[in-house]
Every structure is written in C-alpha cells, then in structure tokens.
KEKE-3310 file (N, C-alpha, C; in steps of 0.2 Angstrom, whole numbers, plus 5000, padded with zeros to 4 digits):
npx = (5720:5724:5719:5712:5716:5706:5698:5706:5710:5695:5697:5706:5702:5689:5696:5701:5692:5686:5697:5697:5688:5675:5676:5667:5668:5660:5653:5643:5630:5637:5641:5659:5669:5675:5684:5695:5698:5714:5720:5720:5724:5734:5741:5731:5729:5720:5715:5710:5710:5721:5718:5705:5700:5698:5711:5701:5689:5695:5702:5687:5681:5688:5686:5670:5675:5683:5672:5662:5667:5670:5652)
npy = (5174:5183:5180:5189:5186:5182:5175:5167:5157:5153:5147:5137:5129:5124:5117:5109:5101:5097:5087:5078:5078:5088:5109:5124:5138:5153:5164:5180:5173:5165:5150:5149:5138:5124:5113:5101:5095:5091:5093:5100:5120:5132:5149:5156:5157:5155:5149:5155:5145:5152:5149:5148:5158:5174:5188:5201:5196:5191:5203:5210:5200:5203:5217:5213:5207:5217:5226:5220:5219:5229:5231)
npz = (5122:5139:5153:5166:5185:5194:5183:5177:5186:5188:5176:5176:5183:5176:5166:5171:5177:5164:5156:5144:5139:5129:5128:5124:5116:5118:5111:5113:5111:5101:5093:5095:5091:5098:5109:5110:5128:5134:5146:5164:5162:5167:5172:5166:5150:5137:5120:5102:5088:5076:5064:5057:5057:5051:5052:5054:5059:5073:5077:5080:5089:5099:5100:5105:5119:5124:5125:5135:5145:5150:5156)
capx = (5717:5726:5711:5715:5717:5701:5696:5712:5708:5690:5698:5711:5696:5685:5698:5702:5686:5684:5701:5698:5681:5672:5675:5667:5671:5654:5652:5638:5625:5638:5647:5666:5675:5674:5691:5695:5703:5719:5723:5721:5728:5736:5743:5726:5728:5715:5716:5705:5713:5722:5719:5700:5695:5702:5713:5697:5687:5696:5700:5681:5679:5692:5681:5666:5674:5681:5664:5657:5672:5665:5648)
capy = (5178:5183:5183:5192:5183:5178:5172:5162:5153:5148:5141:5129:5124:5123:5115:5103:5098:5095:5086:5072:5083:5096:5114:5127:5148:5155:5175:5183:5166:5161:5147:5153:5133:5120:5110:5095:5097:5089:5095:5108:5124:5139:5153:5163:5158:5151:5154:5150:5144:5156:5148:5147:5165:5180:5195:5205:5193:5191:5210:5209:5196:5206:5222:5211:5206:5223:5231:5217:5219:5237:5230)
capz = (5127:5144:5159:5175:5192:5195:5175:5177:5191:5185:5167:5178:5187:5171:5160:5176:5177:5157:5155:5141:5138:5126:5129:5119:5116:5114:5110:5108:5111:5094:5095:5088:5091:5104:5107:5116:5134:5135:5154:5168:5159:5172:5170:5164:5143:5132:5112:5097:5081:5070:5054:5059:5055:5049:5058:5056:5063:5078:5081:5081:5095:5107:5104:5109:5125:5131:5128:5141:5152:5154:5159)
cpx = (5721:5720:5717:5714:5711:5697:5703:5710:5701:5690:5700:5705:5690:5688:5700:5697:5680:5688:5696:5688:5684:5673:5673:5669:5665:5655:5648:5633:5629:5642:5652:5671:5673:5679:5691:5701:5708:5721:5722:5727:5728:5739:5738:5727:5724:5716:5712:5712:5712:5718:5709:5695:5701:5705:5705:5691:5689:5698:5693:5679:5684:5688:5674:5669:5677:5674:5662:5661:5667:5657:5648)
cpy = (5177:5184:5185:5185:5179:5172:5166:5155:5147:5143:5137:5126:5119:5116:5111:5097:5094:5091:5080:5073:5089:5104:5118:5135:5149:5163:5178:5179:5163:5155:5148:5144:5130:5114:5105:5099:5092:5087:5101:5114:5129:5142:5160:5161:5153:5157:5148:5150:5149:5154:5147:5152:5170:5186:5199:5202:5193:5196:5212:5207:5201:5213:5221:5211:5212:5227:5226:5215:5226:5237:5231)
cpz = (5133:5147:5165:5180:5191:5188:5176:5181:5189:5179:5171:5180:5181:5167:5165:5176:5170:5154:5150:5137:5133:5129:5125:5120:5113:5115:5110:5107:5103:5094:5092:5088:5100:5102:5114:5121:5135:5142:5157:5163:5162:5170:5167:5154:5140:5126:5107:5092:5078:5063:5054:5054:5055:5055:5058:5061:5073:5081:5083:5086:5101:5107:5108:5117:5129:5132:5134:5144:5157:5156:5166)
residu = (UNK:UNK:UNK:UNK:UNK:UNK:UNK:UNK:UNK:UNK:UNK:UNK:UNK:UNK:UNK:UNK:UNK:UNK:UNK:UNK:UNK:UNK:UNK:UNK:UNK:UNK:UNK:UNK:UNK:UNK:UNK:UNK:UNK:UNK:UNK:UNK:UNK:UNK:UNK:UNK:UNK:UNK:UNK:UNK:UNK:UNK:UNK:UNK:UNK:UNK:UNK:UNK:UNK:UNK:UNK:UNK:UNK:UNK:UNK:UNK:UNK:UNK:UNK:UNK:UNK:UNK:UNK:UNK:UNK:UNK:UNK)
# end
C-alpha cells in the first residue's frame, strides 16, 4: 500500500512509536495480520504478506479501502 502525505506521516509516527512492538492491519473490524515493528518506516509504504491470502483476496481489500477513501 502507498498512503498519501498525511497517511505517511501518521505510519512513521505509528511504526516509530511501535518499534520492537505489535502492529496490526484491521479492515472492516477483521483483523487481516499483525506484524512485529522492527523500526520507523518513511516514505508512505506498508504491505501484508503475499503468501498470506489470495490475489482475489487482496484485490478485495484495495476495493474495500478505496470505497472508504470516498467517504
């Protein structure tokens, strides 16, 4: 996932303040995966595990979040 400016900024922050910490990817109240934080991570990208869940799956989860971009 690429996030805009502002979504970039709140991950560094996030994943700054998670470093050696649990973070999880929830969607939809589901939990999809929750991954240990290594370090602050800039630039705007967070990504779930391919091997996780299916191509369909995951073009699923990206239509979930543009629909609730357009909120």
């Amino acid at each position: 996932m690429q996030l805009d400016k502002e979504g970039a900024m709140k991950w560094s922050t996030a994943t700054e303040k998670s470093t050696s910490k649990q973070l999880a990817f929830v969607l939809n109240d589901e939990l999809l995966q929750v991954a240990t934080v290594n370090g602050r991570i800039e630039g705007g990208a967070a990504a779930l595990n391919p091997g996780i869940y299916t191509r369909q799956e995951l073009d699923s989860f990206i239509k979930i979040i543009k629909q609730e971009r357009k909120r």
